[in-house]
N, C-alpha and C positions, 0 to 999 in steps of 0.2 A: 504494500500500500504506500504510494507516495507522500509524502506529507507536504500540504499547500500550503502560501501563505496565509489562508485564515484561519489555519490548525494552529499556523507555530505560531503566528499575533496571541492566538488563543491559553498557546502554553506558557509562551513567556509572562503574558498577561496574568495567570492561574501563577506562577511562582514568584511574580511580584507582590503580588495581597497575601500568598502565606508568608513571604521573605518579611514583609511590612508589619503583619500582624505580629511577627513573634521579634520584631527588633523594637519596632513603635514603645511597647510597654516598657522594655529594658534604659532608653532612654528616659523616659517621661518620670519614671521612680528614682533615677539618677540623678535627677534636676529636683526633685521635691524631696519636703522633709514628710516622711509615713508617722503616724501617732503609735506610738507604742501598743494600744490595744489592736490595730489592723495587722501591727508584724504580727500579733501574736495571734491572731485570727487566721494571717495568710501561713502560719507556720502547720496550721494542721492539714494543709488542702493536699500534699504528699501524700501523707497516710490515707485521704477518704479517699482519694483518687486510686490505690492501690487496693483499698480493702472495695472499690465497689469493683474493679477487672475480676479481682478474685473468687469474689460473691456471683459476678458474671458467668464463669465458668466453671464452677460447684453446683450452683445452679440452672437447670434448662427449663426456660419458661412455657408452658403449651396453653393455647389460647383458649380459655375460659377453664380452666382446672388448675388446682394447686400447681407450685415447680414440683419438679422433680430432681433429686440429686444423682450426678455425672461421676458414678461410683469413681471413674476411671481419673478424674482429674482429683477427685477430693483424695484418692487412695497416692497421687503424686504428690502431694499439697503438703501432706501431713510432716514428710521426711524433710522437703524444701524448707518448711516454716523451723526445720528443728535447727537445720543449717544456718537459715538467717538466724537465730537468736547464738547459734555458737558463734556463726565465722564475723558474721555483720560484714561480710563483705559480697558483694554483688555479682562477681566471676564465680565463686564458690555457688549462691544461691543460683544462679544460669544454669550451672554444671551441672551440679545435683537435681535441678528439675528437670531438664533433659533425661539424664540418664536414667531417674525415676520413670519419667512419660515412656522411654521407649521400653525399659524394662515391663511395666504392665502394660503395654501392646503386643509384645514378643509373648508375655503371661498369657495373659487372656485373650 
């Protein structure tokens, strides 16, 4: 497939407003003073941000019936989370969840 001039206007255009959205904010907080109760507000948004991907894929949602749990991810989850609280480091938790995930696919 060729790609035309109003694909690539298109593309460029598409990585300019994500490039802008995520430098815009780094600036603009760089230049103001934050109140101490907002850093400490913006300090938890890491953690719900990761506990709702988690929560995402522990649980499979089906339309109009409770979730159901994703035996397979939660039974990966359990080893990972034991690694983040040993290693706290983030190439360790990757590792281990990989090799958890493939291990109960190879399982079961």
């Amino acid at each position: 497939m060729a790609i035309t001039m109003k694909v690539m206007w298109a593309i460029i255009g598409c990585g300019l407003v994500t490039w802008l959205s995520r430098v815009i904010p780094f600036v603009l907080v760089k230049n103001f003073y934050l109140p101490k109760w907002l850093i400490r507000y913006l300090s938890f948004v890491p953690i719900v941000i990761m506990t709702a991907l988690i929560m995402e894929n522990i649980f499979t949602h089906h339309a109009g019936s409770l979730p159901t749990v994703n035996l397979d991810n939660l039974l990966a989850t359990v080893p990972t989370f034991i690694a983040a609280i040993i290693s706290k480091s983030l190439i360790v938790i990757v590792v281990v969840g990989i090799i958890c995930m493939a291990l109960i696919r190879l399982v079961l």
